[in-house]
N, C-alpha and C positions, 0 to 999 in steps of 0.2 A: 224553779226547783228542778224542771226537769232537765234541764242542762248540765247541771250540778251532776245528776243520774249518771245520766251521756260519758261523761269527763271521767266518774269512776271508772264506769263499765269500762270507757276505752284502757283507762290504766290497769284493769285488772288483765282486761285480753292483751295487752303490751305485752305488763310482766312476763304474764304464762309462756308468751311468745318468744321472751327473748331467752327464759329459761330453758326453753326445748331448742330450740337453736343452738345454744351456748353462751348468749351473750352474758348469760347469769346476771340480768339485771343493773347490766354496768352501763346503760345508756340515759339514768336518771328517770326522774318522774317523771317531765317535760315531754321526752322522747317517748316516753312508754304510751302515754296518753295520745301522741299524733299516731306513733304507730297502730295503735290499737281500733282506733277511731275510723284512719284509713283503712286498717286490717279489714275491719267491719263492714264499711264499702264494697272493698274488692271482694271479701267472701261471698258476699250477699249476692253480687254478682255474677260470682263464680257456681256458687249453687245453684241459681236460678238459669244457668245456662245449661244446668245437667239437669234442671227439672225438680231440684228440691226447693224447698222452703230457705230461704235467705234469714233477713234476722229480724225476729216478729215482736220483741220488745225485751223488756231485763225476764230471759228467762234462761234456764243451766243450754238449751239447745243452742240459744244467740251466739251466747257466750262459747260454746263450740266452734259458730263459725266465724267468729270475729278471730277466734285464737286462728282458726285455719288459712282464714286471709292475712293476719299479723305475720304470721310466720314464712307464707307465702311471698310476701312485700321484705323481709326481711333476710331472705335466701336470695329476692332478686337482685336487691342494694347490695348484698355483700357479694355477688354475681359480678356483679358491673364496677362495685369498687375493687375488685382484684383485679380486674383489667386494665383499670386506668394508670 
């Protein structure tokens, strides 16, 4: 069950991600969920290089930082896909 968890959470931080970018949600479920997942990673990361708390479980803070790495992974792909 706690995977089931995982798999939301990532798609809720996708979504949110791809709302504030712009992609308004047009990358699917599928997409939302890797990026989210990943997002969550790289935030956790990211925070923990500046000294904050990364993602500590299903709580409104995680969910911040998952949204801040989703968003982060998704500035960088459209970064690198403009290029190509």
């Amino acid at each position: 069950m706690n995977w089931l968890l995982w798999i939301v959470f990532g798609a809720v931080a996708g979504w949110i991600a791809s709302l504030l970018v712009g992609k308004a949600g047009s990358q699917g479920p599928l997409m939302n969920i890797v990026v989210g997942i990943v997002g969550a990673l790289l935030g956790g990361w990211l925070f923990n290089q500046f000294g904050a708390s990364g993602v500590t479980g299903f709580n409104l803070p995680s969910l911040l930082v998952a949204v801040v790495g989703a968003i982060v992974l998704l500035l960088l792909v459209r970064l690198f896909s403009r290029g190509a």
